[in-house]
N, C-alpha and C positions, 0 to 999 in steps of 0.2 A: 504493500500500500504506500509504502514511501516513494513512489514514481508519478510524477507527472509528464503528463503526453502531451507534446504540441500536436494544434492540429493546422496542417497547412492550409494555406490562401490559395482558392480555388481561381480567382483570377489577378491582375496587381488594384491596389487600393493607393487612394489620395488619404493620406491621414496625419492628424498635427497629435505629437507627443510632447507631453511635457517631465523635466526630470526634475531630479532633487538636486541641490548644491553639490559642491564641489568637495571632494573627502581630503583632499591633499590641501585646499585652500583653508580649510573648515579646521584643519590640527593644528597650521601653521599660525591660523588667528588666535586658537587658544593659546599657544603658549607661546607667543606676543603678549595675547591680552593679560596673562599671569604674569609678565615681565613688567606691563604697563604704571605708568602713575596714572592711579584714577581708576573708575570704573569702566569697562569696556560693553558694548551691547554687539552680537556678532547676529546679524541680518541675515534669514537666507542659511540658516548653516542647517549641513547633512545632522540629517537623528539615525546615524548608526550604531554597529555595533564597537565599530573603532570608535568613532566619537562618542561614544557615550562611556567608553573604558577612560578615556583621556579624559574626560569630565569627571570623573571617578577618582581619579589620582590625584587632580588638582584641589579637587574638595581634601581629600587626605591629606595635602600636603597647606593648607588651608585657607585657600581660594571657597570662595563664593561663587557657586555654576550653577545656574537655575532656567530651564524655561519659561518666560515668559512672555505676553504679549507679542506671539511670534517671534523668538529672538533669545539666544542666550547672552544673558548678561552674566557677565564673569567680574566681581569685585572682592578685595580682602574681610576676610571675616575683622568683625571691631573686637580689640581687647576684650570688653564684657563678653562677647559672644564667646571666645575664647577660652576665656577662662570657664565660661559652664561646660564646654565642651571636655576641657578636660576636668574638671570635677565627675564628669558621669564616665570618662575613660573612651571621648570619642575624636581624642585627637589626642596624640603623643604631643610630649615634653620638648621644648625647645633642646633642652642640652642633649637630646639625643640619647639617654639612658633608656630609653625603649625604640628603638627601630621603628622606622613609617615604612608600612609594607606594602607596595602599590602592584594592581595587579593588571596588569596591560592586556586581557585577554588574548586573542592573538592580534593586537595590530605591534606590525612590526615597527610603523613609524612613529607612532606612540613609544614603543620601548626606546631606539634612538634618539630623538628627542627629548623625551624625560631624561634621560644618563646624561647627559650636558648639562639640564637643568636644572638638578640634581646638585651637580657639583659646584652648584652658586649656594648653597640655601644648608643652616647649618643643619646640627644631629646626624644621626643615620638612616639611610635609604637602602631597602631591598625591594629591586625592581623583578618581578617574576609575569608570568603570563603561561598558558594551557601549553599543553605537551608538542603541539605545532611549531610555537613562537619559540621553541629552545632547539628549532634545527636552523634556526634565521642567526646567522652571524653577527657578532659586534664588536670583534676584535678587532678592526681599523680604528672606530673610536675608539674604543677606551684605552688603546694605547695611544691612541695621538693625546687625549687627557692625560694619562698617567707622564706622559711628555711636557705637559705644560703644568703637573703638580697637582695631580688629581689622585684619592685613597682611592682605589676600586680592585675588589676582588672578583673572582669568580666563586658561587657556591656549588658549582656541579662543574661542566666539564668546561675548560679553557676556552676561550674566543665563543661562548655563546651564555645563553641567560640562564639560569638568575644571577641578579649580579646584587653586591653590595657597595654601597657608598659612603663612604665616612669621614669625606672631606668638604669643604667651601671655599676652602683655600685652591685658587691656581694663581701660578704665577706668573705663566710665560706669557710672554704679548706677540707670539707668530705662533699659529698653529699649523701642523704641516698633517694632510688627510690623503690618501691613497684615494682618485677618483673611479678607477676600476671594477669594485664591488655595487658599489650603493651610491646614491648622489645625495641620500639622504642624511649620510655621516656628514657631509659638506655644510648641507643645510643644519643642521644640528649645532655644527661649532660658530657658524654663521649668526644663528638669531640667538645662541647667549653672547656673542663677542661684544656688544653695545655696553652692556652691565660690566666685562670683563674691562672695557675698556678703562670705563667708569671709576673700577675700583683700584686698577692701575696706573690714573692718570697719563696713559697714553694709547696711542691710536694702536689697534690691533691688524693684522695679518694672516690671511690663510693662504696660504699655500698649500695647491693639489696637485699630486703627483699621479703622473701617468695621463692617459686617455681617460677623460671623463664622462663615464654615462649618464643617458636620460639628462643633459644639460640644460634641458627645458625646466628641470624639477626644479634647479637648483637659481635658475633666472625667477621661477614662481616665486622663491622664497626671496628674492630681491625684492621680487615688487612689491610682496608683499609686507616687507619690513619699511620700505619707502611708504607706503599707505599707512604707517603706523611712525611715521615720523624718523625712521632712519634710513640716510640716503649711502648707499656703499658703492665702491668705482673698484672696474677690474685697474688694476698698475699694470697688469700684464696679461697672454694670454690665460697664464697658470696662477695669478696672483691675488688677491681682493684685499685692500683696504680699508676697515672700519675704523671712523674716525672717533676720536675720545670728544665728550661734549653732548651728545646724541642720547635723547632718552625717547621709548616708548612711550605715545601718549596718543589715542585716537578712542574718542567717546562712542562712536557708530564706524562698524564695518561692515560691510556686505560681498556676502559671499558670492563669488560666479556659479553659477550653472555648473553642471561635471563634466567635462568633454569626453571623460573615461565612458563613462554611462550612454552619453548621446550618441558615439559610436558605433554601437549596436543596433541602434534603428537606422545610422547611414547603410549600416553592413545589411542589413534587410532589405532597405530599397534598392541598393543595387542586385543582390541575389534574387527580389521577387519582378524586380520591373514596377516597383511601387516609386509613389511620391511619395515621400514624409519629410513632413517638417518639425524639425525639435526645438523648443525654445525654452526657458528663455537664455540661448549661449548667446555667448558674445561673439561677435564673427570675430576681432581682434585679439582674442584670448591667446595669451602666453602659453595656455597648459601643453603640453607634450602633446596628448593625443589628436589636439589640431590637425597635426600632420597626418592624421589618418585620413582625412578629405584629401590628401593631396594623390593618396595611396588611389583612392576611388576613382578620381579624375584621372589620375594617367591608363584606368579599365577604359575609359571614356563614359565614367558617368557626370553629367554635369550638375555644379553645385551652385545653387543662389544664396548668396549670404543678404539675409535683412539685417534691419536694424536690431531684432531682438533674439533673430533665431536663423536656421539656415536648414533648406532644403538639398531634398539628393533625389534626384531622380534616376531610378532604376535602366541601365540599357544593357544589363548583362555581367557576366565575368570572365576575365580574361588572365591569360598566365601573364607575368612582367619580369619573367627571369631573376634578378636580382634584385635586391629588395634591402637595405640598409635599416633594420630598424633600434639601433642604436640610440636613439631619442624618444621612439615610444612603446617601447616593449610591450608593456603593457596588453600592448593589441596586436600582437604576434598569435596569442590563438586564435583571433577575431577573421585575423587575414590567412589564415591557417586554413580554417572552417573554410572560405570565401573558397583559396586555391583549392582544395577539394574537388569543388563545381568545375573549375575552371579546365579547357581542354589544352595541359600544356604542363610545364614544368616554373614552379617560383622557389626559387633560394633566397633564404633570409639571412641575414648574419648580424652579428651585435647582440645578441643574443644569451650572451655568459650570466647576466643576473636572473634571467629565470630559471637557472638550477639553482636559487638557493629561496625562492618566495614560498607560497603558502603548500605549494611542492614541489615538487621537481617538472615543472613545465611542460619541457619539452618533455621530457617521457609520456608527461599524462597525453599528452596532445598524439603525439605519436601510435600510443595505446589504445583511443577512444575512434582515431582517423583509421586504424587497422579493422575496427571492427567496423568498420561503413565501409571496408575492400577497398582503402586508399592507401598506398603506399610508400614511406616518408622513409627521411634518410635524416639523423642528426647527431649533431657530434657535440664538445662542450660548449659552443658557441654559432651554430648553425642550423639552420631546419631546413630539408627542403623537401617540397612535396609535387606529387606525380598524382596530378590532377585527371578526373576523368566523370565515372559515376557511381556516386555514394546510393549506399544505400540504409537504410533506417538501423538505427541498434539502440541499446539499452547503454545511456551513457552515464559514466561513475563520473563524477565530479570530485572524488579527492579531496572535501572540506574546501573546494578553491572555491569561490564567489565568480572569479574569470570565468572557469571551465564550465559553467551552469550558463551563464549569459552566452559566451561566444557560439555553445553549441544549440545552442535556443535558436540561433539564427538558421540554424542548417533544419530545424524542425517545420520552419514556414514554407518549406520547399519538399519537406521527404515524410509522406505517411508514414506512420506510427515511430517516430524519434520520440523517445523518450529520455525523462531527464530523472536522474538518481537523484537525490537528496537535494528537491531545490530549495530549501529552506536558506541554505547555503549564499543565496545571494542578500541577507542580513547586512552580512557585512557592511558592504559600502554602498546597497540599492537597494532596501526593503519593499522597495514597492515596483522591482522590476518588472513582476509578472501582471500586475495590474498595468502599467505600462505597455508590455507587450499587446493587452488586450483593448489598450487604446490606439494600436498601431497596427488590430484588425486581425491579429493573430490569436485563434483562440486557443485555450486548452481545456486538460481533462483528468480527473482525481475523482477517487472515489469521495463520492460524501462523508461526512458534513464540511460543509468551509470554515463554521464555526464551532468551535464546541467551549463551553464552560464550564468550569469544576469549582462548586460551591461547596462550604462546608465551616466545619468550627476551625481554628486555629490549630494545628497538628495533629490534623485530617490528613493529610500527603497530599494537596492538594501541589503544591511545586513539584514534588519529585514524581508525581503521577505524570503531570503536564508536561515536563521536561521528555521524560520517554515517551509520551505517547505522541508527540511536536513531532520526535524525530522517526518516529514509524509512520505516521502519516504525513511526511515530508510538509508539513506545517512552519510556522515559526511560533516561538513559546512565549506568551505574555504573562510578565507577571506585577500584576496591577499594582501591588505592594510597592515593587522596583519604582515602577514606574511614578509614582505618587513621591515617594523619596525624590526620583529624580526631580521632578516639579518644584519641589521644594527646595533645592540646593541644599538638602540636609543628607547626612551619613545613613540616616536609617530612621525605623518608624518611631522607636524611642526618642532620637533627637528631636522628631516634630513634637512628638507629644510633650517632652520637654519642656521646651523652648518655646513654641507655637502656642499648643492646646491644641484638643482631642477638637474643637470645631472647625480648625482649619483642616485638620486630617481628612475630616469628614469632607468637605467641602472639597478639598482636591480629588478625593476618591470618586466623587459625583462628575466633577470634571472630568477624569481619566474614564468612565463610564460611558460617558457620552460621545467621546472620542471611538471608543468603539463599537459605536451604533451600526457601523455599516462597514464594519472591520472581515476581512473574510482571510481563509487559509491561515486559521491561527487557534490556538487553544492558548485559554486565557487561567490564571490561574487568579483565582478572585480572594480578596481579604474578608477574613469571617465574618465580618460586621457587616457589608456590603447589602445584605438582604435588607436590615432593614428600613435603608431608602428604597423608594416605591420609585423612584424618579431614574437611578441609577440602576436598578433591576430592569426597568423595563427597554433599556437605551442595550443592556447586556443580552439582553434575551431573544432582540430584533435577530432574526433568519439565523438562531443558532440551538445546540443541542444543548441542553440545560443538564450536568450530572451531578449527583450531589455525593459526595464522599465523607462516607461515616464513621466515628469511632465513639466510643464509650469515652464517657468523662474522664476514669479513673484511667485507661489507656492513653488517651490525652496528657493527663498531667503526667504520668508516667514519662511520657516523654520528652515533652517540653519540659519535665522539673522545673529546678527554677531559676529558668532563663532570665533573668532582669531585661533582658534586652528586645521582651516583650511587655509593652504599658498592663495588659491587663496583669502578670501573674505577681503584679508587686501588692495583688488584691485577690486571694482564692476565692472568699466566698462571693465577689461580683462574677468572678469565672464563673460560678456555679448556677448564679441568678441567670447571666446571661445564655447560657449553653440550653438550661430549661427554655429562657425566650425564643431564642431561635431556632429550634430545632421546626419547628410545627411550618419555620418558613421554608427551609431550606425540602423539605418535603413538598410545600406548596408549589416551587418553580420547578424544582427538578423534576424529568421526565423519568429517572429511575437511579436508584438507591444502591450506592455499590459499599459494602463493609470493606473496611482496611484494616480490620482486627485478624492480627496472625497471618496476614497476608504480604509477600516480599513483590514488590514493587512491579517486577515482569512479569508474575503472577496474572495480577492483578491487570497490567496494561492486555494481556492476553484475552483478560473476559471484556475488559471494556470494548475491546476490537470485534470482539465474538459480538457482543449485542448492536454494535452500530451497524456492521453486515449483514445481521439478522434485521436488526428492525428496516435498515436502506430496503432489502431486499423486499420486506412486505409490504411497506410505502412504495414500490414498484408496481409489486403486482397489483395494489388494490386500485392504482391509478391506469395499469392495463385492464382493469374489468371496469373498471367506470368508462373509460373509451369504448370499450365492447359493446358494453349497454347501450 
């Protein structure tokens, strides 16, 4: 059940897509705006799964990150705020006798990033992230730091994560960065060198060594430092200059468009012979994958750039022999996918840093194009493929977010292509596949698109929702999270804290309503949730209501006692309320699953078993009603 099936375009289609911000734009403004004097407001920024870990860190590390009014604004927690936070143990001690342990999920430019920024700011710092983000290297930085007077260990294996920091101290004013790996180590020593400057009273230096990849990335993070008040000038082809004097300081930024994202629907119009126009990009956009229009146009597809957005019209695919993509990797499977169709032979080169991203790239790509009977050739730094005709297969995505979207495209052309774990595209485009079906490509998953899991407070309501997300290639909301984040606070204690239980409430109605018309998601709901009437019924629009049960004393058995739950620093209100709610949680839900004695896959197994059961009967009884 975890596959979703495109289903291809029976003839080409005129259609206007619209994407989310820019992921690369959107990290670079956070941690600017954490560098900033003042408060910053970031316009337009992606709500992913990288951005929202990077928003996570910077609250630990004790920034202010909250959604609001469309817009994250990122300001310093005040002293008083501070000091409660640490009274309750929700922010560590400045001198750094307890470790700030930030957890970068898997974005890898997140963990880069932070390690620079890290080594401004006193205490200690252990930067870690899931079992992915520890095969992504970072051993060009941290020895260019440990070079300019930086503490950094390694906790597990040499030149990768988790890592420890236990300095603020650097001292050198020339950083020298190997630009061969990543363009993102560049960037990293780039947007602290302002502050470094600062505190060394003179103008700092980077210095990259070798051929530098993706130099598009690393111009982003110019401009984007320039929009934040600091202006930097190449001295040489290999050299940058930050001048001392220069402080961050920009009240409103606004994020571009994603060119990574909008690439996908160019790569459709040319493969189906459709028009699509995506907006809102900037046709001038610095981002790297710009140059993927350029990619298109030399097939001979023609590209109108407007003022807010830019069309591609479909006339086919074509081989181009060799292909330099050295500047937007990125979109190497995208064009990969494309040569496939194409009747001829394309060689790519530049190619070296997609053996080390969210997998080994080119393998997978290689892997995925074998089983559609395409024939590729690649070596450390090369792909080429022997273009002709694909045919439909079951495609693994490798936890990539790329390999889900790139081969999405090859779906609008080839019945039954399916897609293994699209939840995957979380990442940096949560809303690809609604997307996709604004650009007339439709698809197909077993029912339900929504499902909800109600219940008391250590019910298993997350750990239910987490596996059952990823067996039915879903994505997992969990409302609690999400409420936190709204709040720029650490967690549900801190609002109750700090706020009060009315604001809690109040956000959770909002986060409610937001998922009125939510689909492809299983939501994991906080136990009090029922009873607003208002926030139930905004939950319950076009979704499967579950309600997940345990016994009180099972309940507290578990939770014990968590302080770091508002209700159990009160049993006998636990007790009141568990009585009051139960008669609702009965009410909404359409059937009653016990989690007493039951291990997690168990239990995801029967919930599977009855939604197949009951889809199947809500089939037939809708085939005899047509009958009649």
């Amino acid at each position: 059940m975890n596959v979703l099936e495109i289903q291809p375009l029976t003839q080409p289609v005129q259609a206007t897509v619209s994407i989310p911000g820019s992921k690369s734009y959107t990290l670079r403004a956070l941690l600017l705006a954490a560098l900033s004097c003042g408060a910053v407001r970031i316009h337009n920024a992606l709500l992913s799964d990288d951005t929202r870990a990077m928003s996570a860190c910077l609250r630990k590390l004790g920034k202010q990150v909250k959604y609001e009014n469309q817009a994250l604004a990122v300001s310093d927690f005040s002293d008083d705020l501070k000091h409660e936070l640490r009274r309750h143990d929700l922010l560590s001690d400045e001198d750094g006798r307890d470790p700030v342990v930030l957890d970068v999920d898997l974005s890898a430019a997140s963990m880069r990033f932070l390690i620079a920024l890290c080594c401004l700011l006193p205490g200690t710092q252990i930067l870690q992230g899931r079992e992915g983000l520890n095969k992504r290297p970072v051993a060009d930085l941290v020895d260019s730091l440990q070079r300019m007077g930086a503490k950094i260990e390694y906790l597990d294996r040499p030149g990768y994560p988790p890592v420890q920091i236990s300095s603020e101290t650097l001292t050198g004013a020339n950083a020298v960065i190997s630009g061969e790996t990543s363009s993102q180590y560049a960037s990293a020593l780039l947007m602290i060198a302002p502050v470094l400057a600062e505190r060394l009273g003179q103008n700092v230096t980077l210095k990259i060594t070798g051929p530098l990849l993706s130099r598009p990335y690393l111009e982003m993070t110019r401009q984007t430092m320039a929009n934040f008040g600091v202006a930097t000038q190449w001295e040489s082809e290999h050299r940058i200059c930050i001048p001392q004097g220069s402080r961050y300081h920009q009240p409103d930024y606004a994020v571009e468009a994603d060119a990574s994202s909008a690439a996908y629907f160019f790569a459709l119009a040319a493969l189906t012979g459709s028009a699509i126009t995506v907006q809102p990009v900037n046709p001038a956009s610095a981002q790297a994958d710009m140059a993927f229009l350029t990619i298109l146009e030399k097939m001979g597809n023609p590209v109108v750039r407007h003022e807010h957005g830019i069309t591609v019209t479909g006339t086919g695919i074509r081989p181009l022999g060799h292909v330099d993509m050295r500047h937007c990797p990125d979109q190497a499977q995208t064009l990969a996918v494309l040569a496939a169709f194409a009747d001829g032979e394309t060689y790519m080169t530049g190619l070296q840093s997609l053996r080390v991203k969210e997998t080994d790239r080119l393998a997978a790509v290689c892997a995925e194009l074998g089983k559609m009977g395409i024939h590729t050739e690649a070596t450390a730094d090369t792909l080429r493929v022997y273009g002709g005709r694909p045919h439909a297969a079951i495609v693994d995505t490798y936890g990539d977010h790329r390999m889900a979207m790139a081969f999405a495209v090859a779906g609008a052309q080839l019945p039954g292509l399916k897609i293994r774990n699209p939840q995957v595209v979380s990442k940096t485009f949560p809303t690809f596949w609604q997307a996709l079906r604004q650009a007339g490509v439709q698809t197909r998953r077993p029912e339900p698109d929504k499902i909800v899991l109600v219940g008391f407070m250590g019910s298993g309501k997350s750990a239910l929702g987490k596996l059952l997300a990823e067996e039915l290639g879903m994505q997992f909301m969990d409302m609690d999270a999400d409420i936190v984040q709204r709040a720029g606070c650490n967690s549900v204690l801190e609002i109750f804290t700090l706020q009060g239980e009315p604001v809690f409430r109040s956000l959770e109605q909002q986060c409610a309503e937001s998922l009125e018309n939510a689909c492809e998601v299983v939501i994991a709901t906080g136990g009090g949730v029922v009873m607003n009437n208002v926030a139930m019924a905004a939950l319950c629009r076009n979704a499967r209501v579950l309600f997940l049960d345990a016994s009180l004393e099972t309940i507290l058995e578990r939770v014990g006692l968590d302080l770091n739950r508002p209700l159990m620093r009160h049993v006998d209100r636990v007790r009141q309320l568990y009585s009051l709610r139960q008669p609702l949680y009965h009410a909404y839900a359409e059937k009653r699953f016990s989690t007493e004695n039951q291990a997690p896959e168990r239990l995801v197994e029967a919930v599977l078993a009855y939604l197949a059961g009951s889809v199947a009967g809500r089939r037939e009884s809708l085939e005899e009603a047509v009958s009649v």
